[in-house]
PAKE-980042 format. One line per 8 residues: number of its first residue (from 1); for each residue x, y, z of N, C-alpha, C. Coordinates in pm, whole numbers, m for minus. Each point is the difference from the previous one (the first is absolute). Example, Ala and Ser with C-alpha at 12.3 -4.5 7.8 and 13.67 -1.06 7.14 Angstrom:
<recs>
1 = 1319:m569:780:m89:119:0:90:120:0; m35:105:m72:82:119:6:m77:109:73 $
</recs>
This chain:
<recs>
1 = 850:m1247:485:m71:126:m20:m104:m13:m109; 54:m60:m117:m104:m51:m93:40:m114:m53; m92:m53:m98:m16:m130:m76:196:3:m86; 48:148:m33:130:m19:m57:86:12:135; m11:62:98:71:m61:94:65:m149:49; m154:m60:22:63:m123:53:55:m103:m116; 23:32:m128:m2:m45:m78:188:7:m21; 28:99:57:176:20:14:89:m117:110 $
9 = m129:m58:70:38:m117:57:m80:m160:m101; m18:m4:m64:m28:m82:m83:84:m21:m137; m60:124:m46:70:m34:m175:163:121:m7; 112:m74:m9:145:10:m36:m42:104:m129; m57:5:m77:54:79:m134:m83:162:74; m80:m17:79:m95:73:13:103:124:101; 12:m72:89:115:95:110:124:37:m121; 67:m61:m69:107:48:m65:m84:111:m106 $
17 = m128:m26:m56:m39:110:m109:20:130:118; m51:5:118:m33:137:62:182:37:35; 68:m45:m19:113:7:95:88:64:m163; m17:m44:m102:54:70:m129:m99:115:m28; m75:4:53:m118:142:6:65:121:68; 33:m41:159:76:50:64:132:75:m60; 81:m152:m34:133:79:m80:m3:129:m103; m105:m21:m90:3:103:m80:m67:141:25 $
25 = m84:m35:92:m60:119:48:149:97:64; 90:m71:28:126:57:90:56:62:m132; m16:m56:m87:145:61:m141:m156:159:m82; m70:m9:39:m76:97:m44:26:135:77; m11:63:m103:33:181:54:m155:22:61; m27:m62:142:m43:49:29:m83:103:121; 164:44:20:m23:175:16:m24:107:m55; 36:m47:m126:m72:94:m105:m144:m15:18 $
33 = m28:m99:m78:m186:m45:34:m72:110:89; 69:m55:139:m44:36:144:m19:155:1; 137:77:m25:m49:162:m39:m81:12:m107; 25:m45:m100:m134:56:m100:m172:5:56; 10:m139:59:m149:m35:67:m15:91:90; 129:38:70:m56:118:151:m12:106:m68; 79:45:m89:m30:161:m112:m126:m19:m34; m69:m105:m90:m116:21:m34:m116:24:79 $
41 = 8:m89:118:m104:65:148:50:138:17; 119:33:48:10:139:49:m67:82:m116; 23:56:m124:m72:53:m126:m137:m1:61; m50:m90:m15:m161:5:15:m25:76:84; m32:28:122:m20:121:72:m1:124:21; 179:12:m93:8:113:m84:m81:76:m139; m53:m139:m79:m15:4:m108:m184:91:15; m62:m102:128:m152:30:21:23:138:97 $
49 = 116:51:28:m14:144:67:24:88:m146; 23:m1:m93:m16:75:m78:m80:15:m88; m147:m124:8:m104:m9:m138:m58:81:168; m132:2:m117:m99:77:74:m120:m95:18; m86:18:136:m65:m65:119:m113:m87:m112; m37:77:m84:m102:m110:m85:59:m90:m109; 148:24:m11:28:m125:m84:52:m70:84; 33:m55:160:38:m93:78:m125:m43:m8 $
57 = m128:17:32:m92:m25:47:m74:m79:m96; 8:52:m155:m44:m17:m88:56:m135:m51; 105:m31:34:78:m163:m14:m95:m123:41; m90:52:132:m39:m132:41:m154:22:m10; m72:66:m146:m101:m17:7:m9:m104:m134; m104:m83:51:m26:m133:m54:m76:41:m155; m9:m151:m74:m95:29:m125:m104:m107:23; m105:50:1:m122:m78:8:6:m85:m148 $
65 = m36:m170:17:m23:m68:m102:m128:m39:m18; m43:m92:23:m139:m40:m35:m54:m49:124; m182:m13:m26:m50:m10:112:m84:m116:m8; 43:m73:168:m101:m129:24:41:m46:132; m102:m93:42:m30:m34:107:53:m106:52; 69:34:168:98:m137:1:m111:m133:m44; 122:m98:m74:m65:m119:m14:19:m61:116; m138:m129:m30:m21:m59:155:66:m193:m52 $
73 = 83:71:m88:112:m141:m76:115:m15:156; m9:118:25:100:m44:131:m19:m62:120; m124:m32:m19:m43:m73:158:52:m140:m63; m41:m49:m120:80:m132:m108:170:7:55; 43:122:m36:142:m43:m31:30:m29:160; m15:104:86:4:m29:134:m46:m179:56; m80:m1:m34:m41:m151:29:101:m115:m61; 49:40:m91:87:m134:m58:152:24:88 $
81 = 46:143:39:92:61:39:m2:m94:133; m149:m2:114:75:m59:90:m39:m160:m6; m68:m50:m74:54:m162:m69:158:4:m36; 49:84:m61:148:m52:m9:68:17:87; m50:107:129:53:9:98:27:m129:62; m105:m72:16:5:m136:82:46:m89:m46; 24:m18:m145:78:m38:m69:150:m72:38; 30:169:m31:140:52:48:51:m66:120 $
89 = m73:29:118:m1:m15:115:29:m181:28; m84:m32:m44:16:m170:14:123:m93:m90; 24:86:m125:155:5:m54:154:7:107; m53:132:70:53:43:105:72:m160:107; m163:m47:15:39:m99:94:61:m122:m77; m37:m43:m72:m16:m138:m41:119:13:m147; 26:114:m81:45:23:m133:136:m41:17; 150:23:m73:121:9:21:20:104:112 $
97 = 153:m48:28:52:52:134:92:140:m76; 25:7:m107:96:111:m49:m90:111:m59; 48:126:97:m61:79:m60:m24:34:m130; 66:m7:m89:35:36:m91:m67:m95:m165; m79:m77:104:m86:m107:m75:m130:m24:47; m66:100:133:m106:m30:75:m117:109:m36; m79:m33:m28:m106:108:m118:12:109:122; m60:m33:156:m10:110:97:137:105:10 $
105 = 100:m38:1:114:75:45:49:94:m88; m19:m76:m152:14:98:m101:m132:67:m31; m123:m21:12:m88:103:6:m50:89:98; 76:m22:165:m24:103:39:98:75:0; 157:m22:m26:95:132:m7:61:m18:m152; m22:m94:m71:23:112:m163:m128:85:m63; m144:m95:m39:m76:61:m33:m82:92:66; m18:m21:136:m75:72:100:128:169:m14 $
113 = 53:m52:152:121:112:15:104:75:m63; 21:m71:m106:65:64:m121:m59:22:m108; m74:m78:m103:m89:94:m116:m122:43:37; m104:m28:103:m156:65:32:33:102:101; 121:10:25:18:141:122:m39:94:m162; 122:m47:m51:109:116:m107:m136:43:m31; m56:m82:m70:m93:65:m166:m117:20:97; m70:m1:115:m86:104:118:61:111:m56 $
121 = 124:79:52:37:73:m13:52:103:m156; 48:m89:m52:45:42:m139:m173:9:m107; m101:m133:33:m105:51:m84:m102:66:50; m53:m77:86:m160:40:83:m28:m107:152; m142:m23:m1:m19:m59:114:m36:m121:m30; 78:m106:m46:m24:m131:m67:m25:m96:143; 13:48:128:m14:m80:60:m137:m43:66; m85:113:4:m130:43:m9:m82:m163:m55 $
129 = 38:m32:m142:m31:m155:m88:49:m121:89; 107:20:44:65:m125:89:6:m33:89; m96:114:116:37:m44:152:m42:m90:32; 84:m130:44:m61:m133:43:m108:34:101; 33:70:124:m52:49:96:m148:14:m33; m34:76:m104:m113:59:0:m128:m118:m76; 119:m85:m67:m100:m126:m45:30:m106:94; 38:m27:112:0:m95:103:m131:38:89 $
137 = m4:132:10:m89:42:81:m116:23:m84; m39:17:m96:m109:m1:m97:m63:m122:m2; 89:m116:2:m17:m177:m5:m51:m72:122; 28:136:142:m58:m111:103:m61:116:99; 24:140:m57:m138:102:132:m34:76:m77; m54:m11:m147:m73:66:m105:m77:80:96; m99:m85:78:m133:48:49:52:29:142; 111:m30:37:33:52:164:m2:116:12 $
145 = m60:86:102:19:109:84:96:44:102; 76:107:m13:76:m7:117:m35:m55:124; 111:m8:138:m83:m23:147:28:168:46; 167:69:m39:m27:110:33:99:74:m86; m71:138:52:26:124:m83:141:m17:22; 105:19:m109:151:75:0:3:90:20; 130:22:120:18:121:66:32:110:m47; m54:48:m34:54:129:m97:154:68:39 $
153 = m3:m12:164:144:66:m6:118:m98:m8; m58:m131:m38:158:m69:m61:49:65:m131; m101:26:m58:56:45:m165:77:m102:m60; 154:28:m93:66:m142:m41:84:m52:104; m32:34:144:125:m63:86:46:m123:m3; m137:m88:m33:28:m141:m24:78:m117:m104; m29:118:m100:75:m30:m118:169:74:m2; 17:88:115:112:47:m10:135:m133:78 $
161 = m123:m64:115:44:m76:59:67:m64:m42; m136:m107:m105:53:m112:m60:71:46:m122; 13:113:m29:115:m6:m116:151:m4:56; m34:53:93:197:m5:81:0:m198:31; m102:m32:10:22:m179:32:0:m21:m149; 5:26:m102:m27:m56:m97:203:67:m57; m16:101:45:182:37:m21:71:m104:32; m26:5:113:94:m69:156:35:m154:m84 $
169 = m132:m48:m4:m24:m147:m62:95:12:m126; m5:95:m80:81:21:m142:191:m2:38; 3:96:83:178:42:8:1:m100:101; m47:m42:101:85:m52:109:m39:m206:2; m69:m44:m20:m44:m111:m17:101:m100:m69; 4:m102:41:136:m99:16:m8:m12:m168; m197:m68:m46:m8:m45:m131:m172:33:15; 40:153:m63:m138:32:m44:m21:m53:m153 $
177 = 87:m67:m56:m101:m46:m127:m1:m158:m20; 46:m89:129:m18:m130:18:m150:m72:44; m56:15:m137:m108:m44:m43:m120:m47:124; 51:m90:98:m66:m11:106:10:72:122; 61:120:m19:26:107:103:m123:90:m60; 5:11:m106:m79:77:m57:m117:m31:2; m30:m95:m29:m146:m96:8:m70:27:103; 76:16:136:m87:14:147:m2:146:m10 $
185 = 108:81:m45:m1:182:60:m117:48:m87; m15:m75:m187:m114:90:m48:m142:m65:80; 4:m128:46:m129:m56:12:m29:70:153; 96:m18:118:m40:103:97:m65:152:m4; 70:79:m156:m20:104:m17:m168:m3:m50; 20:m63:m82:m190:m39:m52:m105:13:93; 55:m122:101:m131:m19:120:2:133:82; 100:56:19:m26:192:83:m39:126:m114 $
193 = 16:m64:m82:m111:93:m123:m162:11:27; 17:m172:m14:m113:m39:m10:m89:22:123; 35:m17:94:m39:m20:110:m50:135:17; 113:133:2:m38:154:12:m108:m22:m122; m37:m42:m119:m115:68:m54:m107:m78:50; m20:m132:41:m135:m38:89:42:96:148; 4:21:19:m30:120:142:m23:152:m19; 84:23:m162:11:174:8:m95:30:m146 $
201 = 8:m132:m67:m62:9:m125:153:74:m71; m53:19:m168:76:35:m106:103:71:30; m50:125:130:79:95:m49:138:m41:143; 36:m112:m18:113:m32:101:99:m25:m99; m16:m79:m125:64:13:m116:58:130:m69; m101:71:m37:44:187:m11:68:53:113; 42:m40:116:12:54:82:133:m33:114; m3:m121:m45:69:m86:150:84:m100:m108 $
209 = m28:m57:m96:49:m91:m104:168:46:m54; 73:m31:21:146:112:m26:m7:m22:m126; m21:m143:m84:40:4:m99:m93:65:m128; m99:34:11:m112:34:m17:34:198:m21; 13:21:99:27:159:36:142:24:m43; 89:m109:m18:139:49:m101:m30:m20:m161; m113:m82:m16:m17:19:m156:m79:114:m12; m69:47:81:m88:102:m62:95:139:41 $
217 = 95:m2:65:78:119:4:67:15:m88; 61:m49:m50:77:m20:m138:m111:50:m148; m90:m60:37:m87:30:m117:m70:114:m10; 82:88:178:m50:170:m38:69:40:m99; 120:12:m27:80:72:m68:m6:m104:m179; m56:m80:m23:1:m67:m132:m38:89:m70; 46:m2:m148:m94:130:m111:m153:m39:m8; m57:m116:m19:m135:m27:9:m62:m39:72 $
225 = m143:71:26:m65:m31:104:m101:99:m49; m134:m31:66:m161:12:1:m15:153:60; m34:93:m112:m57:155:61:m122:36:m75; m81:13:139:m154:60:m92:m32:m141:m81; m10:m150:38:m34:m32:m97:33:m3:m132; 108:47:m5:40:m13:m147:208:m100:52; 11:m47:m47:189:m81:m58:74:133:m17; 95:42:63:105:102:42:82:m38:m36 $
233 = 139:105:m54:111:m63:m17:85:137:37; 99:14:45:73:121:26:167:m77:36; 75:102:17:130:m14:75:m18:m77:139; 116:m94:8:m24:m26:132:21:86:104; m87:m67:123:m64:123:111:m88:40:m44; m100:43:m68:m89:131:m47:m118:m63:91; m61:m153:44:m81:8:90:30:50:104; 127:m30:59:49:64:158:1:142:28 $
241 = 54:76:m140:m25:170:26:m92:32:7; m101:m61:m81:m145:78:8:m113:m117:73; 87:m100:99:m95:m70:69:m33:80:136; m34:m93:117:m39:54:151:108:m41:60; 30:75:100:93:m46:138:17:m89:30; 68:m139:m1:14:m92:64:28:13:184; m44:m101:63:m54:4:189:158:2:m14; 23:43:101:106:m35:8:66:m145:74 $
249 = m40:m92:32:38:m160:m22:29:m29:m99; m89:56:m144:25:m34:m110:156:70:m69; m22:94:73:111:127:m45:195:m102:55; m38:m82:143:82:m19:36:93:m134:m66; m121:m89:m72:21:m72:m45:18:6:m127; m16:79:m100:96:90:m113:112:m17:12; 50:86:119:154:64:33:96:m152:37; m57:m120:62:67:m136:11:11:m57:m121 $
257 = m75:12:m74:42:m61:m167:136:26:m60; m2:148:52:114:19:m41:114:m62:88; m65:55:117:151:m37:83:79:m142:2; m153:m92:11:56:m172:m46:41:m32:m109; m40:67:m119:36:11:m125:183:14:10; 28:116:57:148:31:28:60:m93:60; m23:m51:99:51:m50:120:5:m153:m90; m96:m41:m54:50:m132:m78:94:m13:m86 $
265 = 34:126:m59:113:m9:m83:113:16:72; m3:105:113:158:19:90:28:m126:88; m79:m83:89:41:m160:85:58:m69:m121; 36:17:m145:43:m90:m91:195:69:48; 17:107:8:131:76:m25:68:m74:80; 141:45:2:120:m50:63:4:126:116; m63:85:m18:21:153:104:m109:m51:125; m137:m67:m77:m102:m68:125:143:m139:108 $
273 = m27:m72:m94:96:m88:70:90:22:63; 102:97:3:66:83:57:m34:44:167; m148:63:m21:m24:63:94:m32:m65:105; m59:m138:m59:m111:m109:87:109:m132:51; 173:60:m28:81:m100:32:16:m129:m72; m74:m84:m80:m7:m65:m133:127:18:m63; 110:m156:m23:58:m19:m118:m24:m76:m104; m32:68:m94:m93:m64:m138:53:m128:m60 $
281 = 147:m6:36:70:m106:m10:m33:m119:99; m104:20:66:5:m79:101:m139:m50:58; m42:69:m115:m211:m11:47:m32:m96:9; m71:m41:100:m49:m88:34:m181:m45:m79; m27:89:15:m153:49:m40:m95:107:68; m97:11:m95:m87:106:88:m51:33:103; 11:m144:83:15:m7:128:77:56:100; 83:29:m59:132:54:68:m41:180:19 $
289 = m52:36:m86:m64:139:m48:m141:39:68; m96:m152:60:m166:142:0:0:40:62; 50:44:132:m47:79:101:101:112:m75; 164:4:m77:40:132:m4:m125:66:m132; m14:m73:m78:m57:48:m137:m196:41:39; m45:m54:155:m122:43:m1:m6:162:67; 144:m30:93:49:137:59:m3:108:m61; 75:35:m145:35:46:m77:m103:28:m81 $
297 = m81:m126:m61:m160:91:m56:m37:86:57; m36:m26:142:m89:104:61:87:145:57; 134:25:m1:82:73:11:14:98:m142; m6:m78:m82:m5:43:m189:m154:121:13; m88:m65:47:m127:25:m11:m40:107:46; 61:25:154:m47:61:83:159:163:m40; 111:m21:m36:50:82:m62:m60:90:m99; m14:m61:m115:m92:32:m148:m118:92:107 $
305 = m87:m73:64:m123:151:48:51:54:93; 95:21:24:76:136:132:50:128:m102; 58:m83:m113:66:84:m111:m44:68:m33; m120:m77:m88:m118:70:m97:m80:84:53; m82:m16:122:m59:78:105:93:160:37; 113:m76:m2:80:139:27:52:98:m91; m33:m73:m162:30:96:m56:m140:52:m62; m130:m66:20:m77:84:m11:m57:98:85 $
313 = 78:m5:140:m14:105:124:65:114:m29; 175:m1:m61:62:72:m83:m74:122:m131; m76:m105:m89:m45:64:m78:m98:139:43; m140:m87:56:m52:101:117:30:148:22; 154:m26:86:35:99:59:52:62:m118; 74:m36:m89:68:97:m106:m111:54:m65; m133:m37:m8:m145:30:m93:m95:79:85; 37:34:91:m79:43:131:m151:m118:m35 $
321 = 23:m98:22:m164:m93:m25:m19:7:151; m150:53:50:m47:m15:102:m12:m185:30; m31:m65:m95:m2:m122:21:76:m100:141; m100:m114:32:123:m78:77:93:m127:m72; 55:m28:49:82:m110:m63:m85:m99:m48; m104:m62:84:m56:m111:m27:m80:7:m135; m82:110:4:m48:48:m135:79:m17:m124; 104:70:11:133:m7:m105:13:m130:m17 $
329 = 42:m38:117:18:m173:m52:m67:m67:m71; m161:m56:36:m75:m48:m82:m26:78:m128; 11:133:m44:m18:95:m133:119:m84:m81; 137:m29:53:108:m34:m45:72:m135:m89; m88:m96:130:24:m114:m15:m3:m76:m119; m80:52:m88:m6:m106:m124:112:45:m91; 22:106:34:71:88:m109:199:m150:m11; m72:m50:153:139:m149:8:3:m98:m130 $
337 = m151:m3:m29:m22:m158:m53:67:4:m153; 4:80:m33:125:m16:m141:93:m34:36; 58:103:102:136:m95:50:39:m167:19; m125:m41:86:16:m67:29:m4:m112:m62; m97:m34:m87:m29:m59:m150:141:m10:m87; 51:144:m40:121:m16:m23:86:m93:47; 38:m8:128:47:m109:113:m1:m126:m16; m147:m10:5:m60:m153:m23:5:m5:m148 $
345 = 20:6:m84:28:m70:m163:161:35:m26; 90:90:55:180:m14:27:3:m101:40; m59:m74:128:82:m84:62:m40:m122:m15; m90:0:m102:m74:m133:m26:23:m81:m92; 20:147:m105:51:m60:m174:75:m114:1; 80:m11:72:140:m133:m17:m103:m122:50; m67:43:89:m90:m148:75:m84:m32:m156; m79:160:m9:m74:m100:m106:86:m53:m166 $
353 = 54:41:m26:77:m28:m121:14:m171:25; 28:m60:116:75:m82:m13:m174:m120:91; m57:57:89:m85:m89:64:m123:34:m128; m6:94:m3:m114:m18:m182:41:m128:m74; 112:m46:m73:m14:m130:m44:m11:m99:87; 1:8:126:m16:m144:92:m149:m8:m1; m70:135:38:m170:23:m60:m53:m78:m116; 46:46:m99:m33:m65:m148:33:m121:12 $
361 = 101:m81:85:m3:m110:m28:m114:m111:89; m36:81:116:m93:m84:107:m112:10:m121; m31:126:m35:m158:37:m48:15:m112:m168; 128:m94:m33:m32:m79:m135:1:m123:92; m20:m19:147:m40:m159:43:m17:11:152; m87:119:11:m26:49:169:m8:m136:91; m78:m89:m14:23:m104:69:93:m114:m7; 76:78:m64:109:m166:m33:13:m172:m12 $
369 = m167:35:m96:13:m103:m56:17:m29:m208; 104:63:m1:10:m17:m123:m65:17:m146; m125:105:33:m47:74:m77:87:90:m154; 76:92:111:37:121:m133:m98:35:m72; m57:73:32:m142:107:m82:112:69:m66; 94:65:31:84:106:m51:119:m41:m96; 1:m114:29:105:m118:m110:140:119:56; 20:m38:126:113:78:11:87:m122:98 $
377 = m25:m87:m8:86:m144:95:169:22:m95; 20:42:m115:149:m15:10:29:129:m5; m16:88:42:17:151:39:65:6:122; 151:24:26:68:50:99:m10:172:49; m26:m24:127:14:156:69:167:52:m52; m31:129:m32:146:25:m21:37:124:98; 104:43:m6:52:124:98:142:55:m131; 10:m14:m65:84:54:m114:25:141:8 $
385 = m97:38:m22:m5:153:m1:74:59:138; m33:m34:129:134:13:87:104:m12:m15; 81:m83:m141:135:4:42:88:56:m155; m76:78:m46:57:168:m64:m34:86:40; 103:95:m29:31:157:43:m112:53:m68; m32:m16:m106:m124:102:m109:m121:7:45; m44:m153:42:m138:m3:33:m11:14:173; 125:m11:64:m36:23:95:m31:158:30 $
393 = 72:78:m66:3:141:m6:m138:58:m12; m66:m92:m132:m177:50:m36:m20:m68:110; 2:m61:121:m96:m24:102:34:49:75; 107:84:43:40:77:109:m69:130:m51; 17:21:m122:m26:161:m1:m189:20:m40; m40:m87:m4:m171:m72:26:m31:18:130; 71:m69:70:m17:42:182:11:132:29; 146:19:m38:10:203:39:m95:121:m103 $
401 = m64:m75:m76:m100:120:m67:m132:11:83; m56:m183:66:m84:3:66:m27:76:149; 140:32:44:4:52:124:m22:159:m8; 92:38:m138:m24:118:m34:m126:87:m17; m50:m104:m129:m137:28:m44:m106:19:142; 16:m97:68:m71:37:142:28:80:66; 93:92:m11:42:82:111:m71:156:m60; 69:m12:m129:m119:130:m56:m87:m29:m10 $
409 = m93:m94:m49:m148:8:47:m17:42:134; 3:m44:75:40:29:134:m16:183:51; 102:38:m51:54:148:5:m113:123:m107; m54:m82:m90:m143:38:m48:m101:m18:61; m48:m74:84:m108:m24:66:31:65:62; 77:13:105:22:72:131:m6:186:m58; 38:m20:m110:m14:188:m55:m182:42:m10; m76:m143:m105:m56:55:4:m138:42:113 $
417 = 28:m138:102:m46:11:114:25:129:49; 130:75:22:m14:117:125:m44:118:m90; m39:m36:m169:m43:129:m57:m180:24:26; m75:m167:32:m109:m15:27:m35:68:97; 75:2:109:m67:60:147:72:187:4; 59:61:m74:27:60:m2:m23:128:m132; 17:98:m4:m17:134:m104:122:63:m38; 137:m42:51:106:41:8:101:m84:m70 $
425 = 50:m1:m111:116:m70:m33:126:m5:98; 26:115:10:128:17:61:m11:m84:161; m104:43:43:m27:m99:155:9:m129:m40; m21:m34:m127:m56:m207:16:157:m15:m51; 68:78:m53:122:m30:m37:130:38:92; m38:41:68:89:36:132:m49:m140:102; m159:m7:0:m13:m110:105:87:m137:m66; m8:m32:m67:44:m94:m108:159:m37:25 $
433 = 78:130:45:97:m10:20:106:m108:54; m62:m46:113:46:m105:92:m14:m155:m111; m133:m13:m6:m63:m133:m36:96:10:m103; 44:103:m98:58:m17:m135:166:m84:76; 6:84:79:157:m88:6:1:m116:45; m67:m28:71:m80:m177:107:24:m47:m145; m109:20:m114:39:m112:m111:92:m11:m79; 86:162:m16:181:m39:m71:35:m69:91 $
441 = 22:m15:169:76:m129:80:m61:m75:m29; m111:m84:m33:m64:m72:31:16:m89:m164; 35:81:m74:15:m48:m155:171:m1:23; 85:24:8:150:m45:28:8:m136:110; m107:m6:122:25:m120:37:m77:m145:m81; m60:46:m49:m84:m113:m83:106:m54:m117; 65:90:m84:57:m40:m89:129:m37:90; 64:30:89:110:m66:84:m28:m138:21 $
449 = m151:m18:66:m8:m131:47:m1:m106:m162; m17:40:m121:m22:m49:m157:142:m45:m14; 107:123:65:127:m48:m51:91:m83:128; m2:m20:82:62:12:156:22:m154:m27; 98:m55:28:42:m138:13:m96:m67:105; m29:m130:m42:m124:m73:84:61:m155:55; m21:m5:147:54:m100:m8:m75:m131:85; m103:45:m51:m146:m130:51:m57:m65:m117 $
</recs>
């Protein structure tokens, strides 16, 4: 699944650190946790039905900082971004065979997928500086012209596509981080980038690029970001409340962040395995799993928008909103991406805690030849901190604040969204009704899946 995955078939101390992780997470009260975290979502809903309509609203207006003009330093950083791409890539082929020592495997799922998702989301739009994409294509159709116009009525379908192949590839794949598996899936992925922007030009990247359109979704809801020309900073969300409608492709592919987000943490449980017939005692490998675990994404997926859809059809009717669903939906959708963010840095923390020093150690002799820039050659990876009760506790209850913290953001956006289209407190708080309880379930199963015995 990731670079610390396959690594539970390699390194002995590594599977036993997660497995004393496990144990103690079991001796922790935490059902207690679990209600406090669902009390504190439930409150919130309550809490914003009793302030009044301009102090919800008033939460997510931003503070203008200073003013200037994007720098054109990023066409630079972009350019070196996809030199290391190719880099990477030829590491990929030719570098070590262990993930866990191969510059590509650990930079596309520790530093890529685990810290440049997070801090998109937690700071701003840092990815904007880094898209290889946009300096590959700067390097060889500067001066190219499209051949033809993009279809306007794909919208992000394409990127919705390839993000479910980019799931699929993640949960179900024998050895998505075996360095030369990887080598061909990013370099295939490159040449159909590439290829859509010599035919569609740039905006196939904005548009069709999954990975591209998941960093910049994330970086709706960051506190900073560009208004009027001037450096913004507000609560997170405050671009999404007071941004435009997302199409709804874009809207749909929101609502899967989350759902894969979930669904990667539940195929880990003993309740998945259960269902899919799997004795954990007896695994063979992931092989044994992709067709149940690709089943199940798209089952996860397609649940999550029957739900959500239905409880903003719910709301509607309790709000008398002339509105249709689809509208609602896309108005709605971002109001996910805290959640989901939440999600993705819960279920990651343990990967990165422990694949972050395998990072630091490639980046003191990336090519393995005996450099050490970082003078870190007698520096052992450790996993320590897995096997006490104390510190495992500060990383469990790190995960369950993150899920939390996302869920009321969450339950704020969504307030102050239905106060935007509306003149009525009592209507946006009656419509509200449904969605409010979608995220108390939705915050009790998240912290379930934090505590739930795992047996992959």
């Amino acid at each position: 699944m990731r670079a610390a995955g396959a690594g539970l078939f390699i390194i002995p101390d590594f599977a036993q650190a997660h497995a004393a992780e496990g144990g103690f997470v079991l001796l922790l009260p935490t059902d207690i946790y679990i209600a406090a975290g669902v009390a504190v979502v439930a409150l919130t809903p309550i809490l914003l039905a009793l302030l009044p309509s301009r102090a919800a609203y008033a939460l997510f207006r931003p503070v203008r900082l200073w003013r200037g003009k994007p720098s054109r330093l990023r066409h630079l950083t972009r350019g070196l971004s996809a030199g290391l791409f190719v880099c990477l890539v030829w590491q990929g082929f030719s570098g070590t065979r262990d993930p866990l020592g191969n510059p590509l495997s650990l930079t596309v799922w520790t530093l890529w997928w685990v810290i440049l998702v997070t801090l998109q989301g937690l700071v701003g739009d840092i990815w904007r500086w880094l898209n290889p994409w946009l300096g590959l294509f700067g390097l060889i159709g500067m001066r190219y012209r499209r051949v033809i116009r993009y279809p306007g009525s794909w919208g992000y379908w394409p990127a919705v596509l390839g993000f479910l192949a980019f799931a699929g590839f993640l949960l179900a794949d024998i050895a998505p981080a075996d360095p030369t598996r990887l080598a061909w899936a990013t370099s295939i992925y490159a040449v159909v980038v590439l290829a859509g922007c010599l035919v569609f030009g740039p905006i196939w990247i904005a548009r069709a690029d999954p990975i591209t359109v998941i960093m910049r979704t994330y970086g709706l809801i960051a506190p900073f970001a560009r208004l009027r020309q001037r450096q913004a900073i507000g609560v997170w969300g405050w671009r999404s409340v007071k941004g435009a409608t997302p199409a709804p492709s874009l809207a749909v592919l929101m609502v899967l962040l989350l759902g894969t987000g979930s669904f990667d943490g539940l195929n880990e449980t003993f309740w998945w395995i259960g269902v899919i017939g799997l004795n954990p005692l007896e695994f063979t490998g992931r092989s044994a799993a992709q067709w149940q675990s690709l089943t199940g994404l798209l089952v996860a997926n397609l649940a999550l928008l029957g739900v959500f859809a239905s409880g903003l059809w719910a709301g509607a009717r309790l709000a008398g909103d002339p509105r249709h669903v689809t509208s609602l939906f896309c108005i709605y959708a971002p109001t996910l991406l805290p959640i989901a963010l939440g999600y993705h840095i819960a279920h990651y923390l343990t990967a990165f805690l422990v694949d972050g020093q395998y990072f630091l150690k490639m980046l003191d002799d990336p090519l393995d030849h005996g450099l050490h820039w970082l003078g870190m050659q007698e520096t052992r990876v450790t996993t320590g901190f897995f096997n006490h009760q104390d510190s495992v506790r500060v990383i469990w209850l790190t995960q369950a604040g993150a899920v939390v913290l996302g869920h009321v953001i969450a339950i704020l956006m969504a307030h102050a969204t239905a106060l935007r289209s509306t003149d009525s407190h009592g209507r946006a708080v009656l419509g509200q009704l449904p969605i409010a309880l979608f995220m108390v379930a939705y915050t009790f199963l998240g912290l379930w899946l934090l505590a739930t015995p795992r047996g992959l």
